[in-house]
MIRO-343395 format. One record per residue (C-alpha): residue in one letter; x, y negated, z; residue number from 1. Coordinates in steps of 0.001 Angstrom, whole numbers. Layout:
! MIRO-343395
<r 'a' <X Y Z> NUM>
...
***
This chain:
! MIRO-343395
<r 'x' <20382 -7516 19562> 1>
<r 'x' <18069 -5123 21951> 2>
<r 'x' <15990 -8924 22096> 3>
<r 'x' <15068 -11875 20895> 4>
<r 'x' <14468 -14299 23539> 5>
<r 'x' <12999 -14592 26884> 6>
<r 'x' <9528 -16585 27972> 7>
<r 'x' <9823 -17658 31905> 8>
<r 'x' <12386 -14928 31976> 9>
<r 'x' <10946 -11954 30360> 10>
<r 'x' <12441 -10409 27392> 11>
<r 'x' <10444 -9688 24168> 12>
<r 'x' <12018 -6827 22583> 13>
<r 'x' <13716 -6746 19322> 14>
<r 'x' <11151 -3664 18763> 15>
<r 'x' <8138 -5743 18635> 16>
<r 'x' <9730 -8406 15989> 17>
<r 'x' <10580 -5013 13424> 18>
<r 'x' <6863 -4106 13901> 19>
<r 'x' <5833 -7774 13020> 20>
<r 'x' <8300 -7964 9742> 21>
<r 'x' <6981 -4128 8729> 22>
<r 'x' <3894 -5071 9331> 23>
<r 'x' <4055 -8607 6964> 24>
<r 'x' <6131 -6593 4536> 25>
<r 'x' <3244 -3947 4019> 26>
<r 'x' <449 -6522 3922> 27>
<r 'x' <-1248 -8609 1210> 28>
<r 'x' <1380 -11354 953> 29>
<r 'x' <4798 -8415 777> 30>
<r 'x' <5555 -9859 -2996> 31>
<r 'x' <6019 -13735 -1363> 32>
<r 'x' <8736 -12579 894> 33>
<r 'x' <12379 -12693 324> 34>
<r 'x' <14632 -10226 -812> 35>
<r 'x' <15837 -8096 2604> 36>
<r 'x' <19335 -9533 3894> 37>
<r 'x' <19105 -12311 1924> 38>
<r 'x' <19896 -15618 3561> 39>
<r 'x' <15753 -16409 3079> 40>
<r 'x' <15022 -13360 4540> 41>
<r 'x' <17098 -14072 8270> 42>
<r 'x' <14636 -17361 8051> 43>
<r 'x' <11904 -15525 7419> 44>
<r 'x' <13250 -13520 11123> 45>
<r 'x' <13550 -15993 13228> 46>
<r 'x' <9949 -18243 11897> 47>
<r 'x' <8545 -14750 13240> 48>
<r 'x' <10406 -14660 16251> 49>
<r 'x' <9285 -18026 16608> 50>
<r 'x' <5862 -16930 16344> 51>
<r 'x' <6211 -14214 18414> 52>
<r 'x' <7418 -16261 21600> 53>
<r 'x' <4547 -18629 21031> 54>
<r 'x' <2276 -16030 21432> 55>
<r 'x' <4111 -14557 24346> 56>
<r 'x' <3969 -18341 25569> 57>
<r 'x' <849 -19064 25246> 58>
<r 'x' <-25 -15315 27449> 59>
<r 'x' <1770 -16773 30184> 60>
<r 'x' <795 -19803 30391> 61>
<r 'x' <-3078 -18341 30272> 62>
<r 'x' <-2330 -16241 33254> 63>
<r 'x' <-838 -19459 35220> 64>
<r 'x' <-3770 -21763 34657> 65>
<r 'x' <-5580 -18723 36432> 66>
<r 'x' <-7946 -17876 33181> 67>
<r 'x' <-6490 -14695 33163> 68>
<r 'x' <-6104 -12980 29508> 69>
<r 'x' <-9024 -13555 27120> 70>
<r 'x' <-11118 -11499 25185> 71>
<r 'x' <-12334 -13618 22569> 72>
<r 'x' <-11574 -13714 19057> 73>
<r 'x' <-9328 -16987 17973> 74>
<r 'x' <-11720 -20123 16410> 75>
<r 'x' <-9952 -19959 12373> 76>
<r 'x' <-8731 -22917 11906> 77>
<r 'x' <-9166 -25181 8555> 78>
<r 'x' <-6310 -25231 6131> 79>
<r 'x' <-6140 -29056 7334> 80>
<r 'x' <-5992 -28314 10989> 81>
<r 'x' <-3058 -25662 10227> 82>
<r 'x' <-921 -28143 8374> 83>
<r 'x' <-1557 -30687 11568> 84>
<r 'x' <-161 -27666 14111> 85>
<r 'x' <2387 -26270 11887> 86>
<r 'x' <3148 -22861 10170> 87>
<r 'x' <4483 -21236 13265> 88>
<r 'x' <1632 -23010 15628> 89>
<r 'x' <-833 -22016 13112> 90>
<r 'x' <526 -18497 12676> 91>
<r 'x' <448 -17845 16064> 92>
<r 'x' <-2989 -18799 16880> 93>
<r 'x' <-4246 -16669 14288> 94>
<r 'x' <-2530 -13721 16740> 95>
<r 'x' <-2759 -14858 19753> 96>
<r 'x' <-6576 -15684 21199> 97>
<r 'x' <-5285 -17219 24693> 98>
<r 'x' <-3939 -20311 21991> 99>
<r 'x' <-7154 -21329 21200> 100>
<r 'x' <-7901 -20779 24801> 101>
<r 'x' <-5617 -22789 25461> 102>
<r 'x' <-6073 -25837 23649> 103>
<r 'x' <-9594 -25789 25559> 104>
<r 'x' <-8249 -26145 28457> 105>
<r 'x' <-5133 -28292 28227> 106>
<r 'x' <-6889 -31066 25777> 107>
<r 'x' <-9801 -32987 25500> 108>
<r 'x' <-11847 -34179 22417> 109>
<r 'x' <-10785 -37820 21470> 110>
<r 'x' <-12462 -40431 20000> 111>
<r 'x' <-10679 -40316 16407> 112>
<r 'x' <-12578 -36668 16012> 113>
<r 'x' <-14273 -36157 13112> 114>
<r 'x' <-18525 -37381 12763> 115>
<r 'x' <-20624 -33742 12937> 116>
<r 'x' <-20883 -32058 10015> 117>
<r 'x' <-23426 -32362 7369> 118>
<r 'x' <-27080 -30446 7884> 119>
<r 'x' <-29141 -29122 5280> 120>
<r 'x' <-31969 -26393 5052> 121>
<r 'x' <-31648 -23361 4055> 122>
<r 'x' <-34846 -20913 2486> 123>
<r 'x' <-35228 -17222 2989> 124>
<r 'x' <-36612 -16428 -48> 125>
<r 'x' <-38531 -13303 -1710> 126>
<r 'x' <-37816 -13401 -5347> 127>
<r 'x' <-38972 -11017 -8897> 128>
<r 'x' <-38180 -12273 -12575> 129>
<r 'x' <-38940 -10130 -15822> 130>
<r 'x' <-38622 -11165 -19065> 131>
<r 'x' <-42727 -11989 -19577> 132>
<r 'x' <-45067 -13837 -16587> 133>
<r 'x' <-46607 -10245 -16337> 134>
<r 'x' <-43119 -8282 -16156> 135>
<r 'x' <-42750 -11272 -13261> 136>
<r 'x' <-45856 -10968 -11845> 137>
<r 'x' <-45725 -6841 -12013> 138>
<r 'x' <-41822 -6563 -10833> 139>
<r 'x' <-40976 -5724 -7234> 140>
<r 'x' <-40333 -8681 -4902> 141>
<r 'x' <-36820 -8541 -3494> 142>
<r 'x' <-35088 -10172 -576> 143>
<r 'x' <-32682 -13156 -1142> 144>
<r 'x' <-31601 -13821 2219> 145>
<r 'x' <-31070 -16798 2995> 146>
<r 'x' <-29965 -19593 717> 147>
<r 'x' <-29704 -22867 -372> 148>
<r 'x' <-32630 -24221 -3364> 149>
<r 'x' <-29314 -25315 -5162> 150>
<r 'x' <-28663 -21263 -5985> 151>
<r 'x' <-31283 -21292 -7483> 152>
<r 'x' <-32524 -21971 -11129> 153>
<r 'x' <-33367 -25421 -11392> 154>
<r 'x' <-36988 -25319 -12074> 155>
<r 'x' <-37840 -22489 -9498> 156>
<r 'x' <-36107 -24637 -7044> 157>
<r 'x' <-38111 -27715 -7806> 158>
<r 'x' <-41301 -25580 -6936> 159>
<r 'x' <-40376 -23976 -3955> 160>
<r 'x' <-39527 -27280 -2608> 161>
<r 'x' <-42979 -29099 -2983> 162>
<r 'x' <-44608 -25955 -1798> 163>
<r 'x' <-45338 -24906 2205> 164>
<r 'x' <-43711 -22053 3256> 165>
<r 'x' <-45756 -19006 2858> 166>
<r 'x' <-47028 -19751 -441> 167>
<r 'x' <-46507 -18224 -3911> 168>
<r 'x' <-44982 -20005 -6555> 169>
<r 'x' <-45150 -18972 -10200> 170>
<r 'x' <-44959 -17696 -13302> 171>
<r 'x' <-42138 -20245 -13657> 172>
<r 'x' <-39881 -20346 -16365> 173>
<r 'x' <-35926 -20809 -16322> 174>
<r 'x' <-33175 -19536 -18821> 175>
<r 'x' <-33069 -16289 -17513> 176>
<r 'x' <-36760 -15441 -17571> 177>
<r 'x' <-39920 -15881 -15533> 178>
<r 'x' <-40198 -15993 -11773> 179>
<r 'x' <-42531 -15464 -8854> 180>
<r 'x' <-41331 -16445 -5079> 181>
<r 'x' <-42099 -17037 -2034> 182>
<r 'x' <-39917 -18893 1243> 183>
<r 'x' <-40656 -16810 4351> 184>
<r 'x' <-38465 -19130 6555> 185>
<r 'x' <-36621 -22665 6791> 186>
<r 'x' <-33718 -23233 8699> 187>
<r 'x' <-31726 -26119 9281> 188>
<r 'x' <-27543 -26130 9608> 189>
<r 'x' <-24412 -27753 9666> 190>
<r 'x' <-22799 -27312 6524> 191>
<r 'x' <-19000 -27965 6831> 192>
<r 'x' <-16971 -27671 3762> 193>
<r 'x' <-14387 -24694 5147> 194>
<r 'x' <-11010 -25185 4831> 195>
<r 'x' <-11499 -28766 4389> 196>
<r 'x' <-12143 -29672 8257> 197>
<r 'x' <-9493 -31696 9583> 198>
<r 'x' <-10990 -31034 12945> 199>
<r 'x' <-9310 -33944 16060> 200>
<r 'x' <-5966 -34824 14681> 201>
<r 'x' <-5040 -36330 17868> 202>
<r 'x' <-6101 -33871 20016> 203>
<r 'x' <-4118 -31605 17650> 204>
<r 'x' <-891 -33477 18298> 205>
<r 'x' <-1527 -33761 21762> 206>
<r 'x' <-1669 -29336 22450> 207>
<r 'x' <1528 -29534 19670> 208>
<r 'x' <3636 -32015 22478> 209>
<r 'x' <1833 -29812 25547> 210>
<r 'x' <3126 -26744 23419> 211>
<r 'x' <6903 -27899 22997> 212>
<r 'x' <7064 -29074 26394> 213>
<r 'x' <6119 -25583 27727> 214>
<r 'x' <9095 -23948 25116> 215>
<r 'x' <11427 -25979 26731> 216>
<r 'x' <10401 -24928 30249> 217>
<r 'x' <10005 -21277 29483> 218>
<r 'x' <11569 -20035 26058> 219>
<r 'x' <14915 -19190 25390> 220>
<r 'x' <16534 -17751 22398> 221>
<r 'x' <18946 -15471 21541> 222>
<r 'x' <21324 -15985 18694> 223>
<r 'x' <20513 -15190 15550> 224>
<r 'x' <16568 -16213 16426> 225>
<r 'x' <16547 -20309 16818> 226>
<r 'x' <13995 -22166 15079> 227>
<r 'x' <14527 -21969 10997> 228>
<r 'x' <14903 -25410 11206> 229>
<r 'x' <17876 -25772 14095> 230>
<r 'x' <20348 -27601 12375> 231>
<r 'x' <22900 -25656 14604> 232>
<r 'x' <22853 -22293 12851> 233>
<r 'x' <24085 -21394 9624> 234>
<r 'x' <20737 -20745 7380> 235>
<r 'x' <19531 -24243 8039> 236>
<r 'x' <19122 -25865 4189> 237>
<r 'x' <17431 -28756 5772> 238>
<r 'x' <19104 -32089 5078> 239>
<r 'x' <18645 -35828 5224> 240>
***
């Protein structure tokens, strides 16, 4: 096959889907696929045919809703928000930054999303330890960035906090020596747990129905690259 499916009428090449697989076989995750010509491997084809036509999808239907082809880089999604659009959905909106895009502009936040996240301050701190309160007191201040008072060792942490920024704190004493520091800045953020976000469920489900509605209207497939889980072709181990 020269390709492996058409979106509103244009053909994606067979080429671009042999890229895709040599790329995934040369990445990171190579040792998780299946064995080439293997009935697991012609799966593992048409989930990335799938992917690709979702991608090409979601291009088009960019360029219809007249938002032309974006530039951004794609919002990563949670490992709880990928499970909610699916491995293909999810793959391809990794790929693809119109998706995202997309689900901007074809769904709205409902009322089951999640409360905001969590705030909490964060210290840029200057820091020195040595093994004596002079070694402390002699040693070379050095930049922490910025960080939360729960990296730190306990009793440090505990002095920093009931001190004003600006100010000096030390010799103090922890299990790894003595200390001297000083918070330059606060700052106060969210603090989401990542990969743990299960983002708007509904609003989720809602850009999963908008995106199957716009594969039946625009994609077709060529033999040999249905959806893995078509009952109709022969690789299908799916049963009830």
């Amino acid at each position: 096959m020269t390709v492996i499916g058409r979106v509103d009428g244009a053909p994606i090449p067979r080429e671009r889907l042999d890229e895709r697989v040599a790329e995934l076989r040369a990445g990171r995750f190579a040792g998780r696929l299946p064995a080439v010509g293997s009935k697991e491997d012609r799966q593992f084809l048409r989930w990335t045919a799938q992917v690709l036509l979702t991608e090409e999808l979601c291009r088009v239907e960019l360029a219809r809703l007249g938002a032309g082809r974006s530039a951004r880089e794609p919002r990563v999604l949670s490992q709880a928000e990928s499970l909610h659009l699916g491995s293909i959905n999810a793959a391809a909106w990794s790929r693809a930054p119109e998706m995202s895009e997309l689900f901007d502009l074809v769904t709205a936040p409902t009322t089951m999303s999640e409360p905001p996240a969590p705030r909490r301050t964060w210290y840029r701190v200057t820091h020195a330890v040595g093994a004596t309160p002079l070694a402390a007191e002699a040693a070379r201040p050095r930049a922490l960035g910025w960080t939360t008072l729960a990296d730190l060792p306990t009793t440090l942490a505990a002095e920093l906090r009931a001190m004003p920024t600006g100010i000096r704190v030390g010799p103090v004493r922890s299990g790894i020596g003595w200390h001297f520091a000083t918070v330059t800045a606060t700052e106060v953020r969210a603090d989401p747990r990542p990969g743990l976000s299960g983002g708007d469920p509904a609003r989720l489900a809602a850009f999963n129905r908008w995106l199957d509605q716009r594969r039946r209207a625009l994609v077709t497939h060529v033999e040999g690259f249905e959806h893995p889980g078509d009952p109709s072709q022969p690789d299908n181990t799916h049963r009830h």
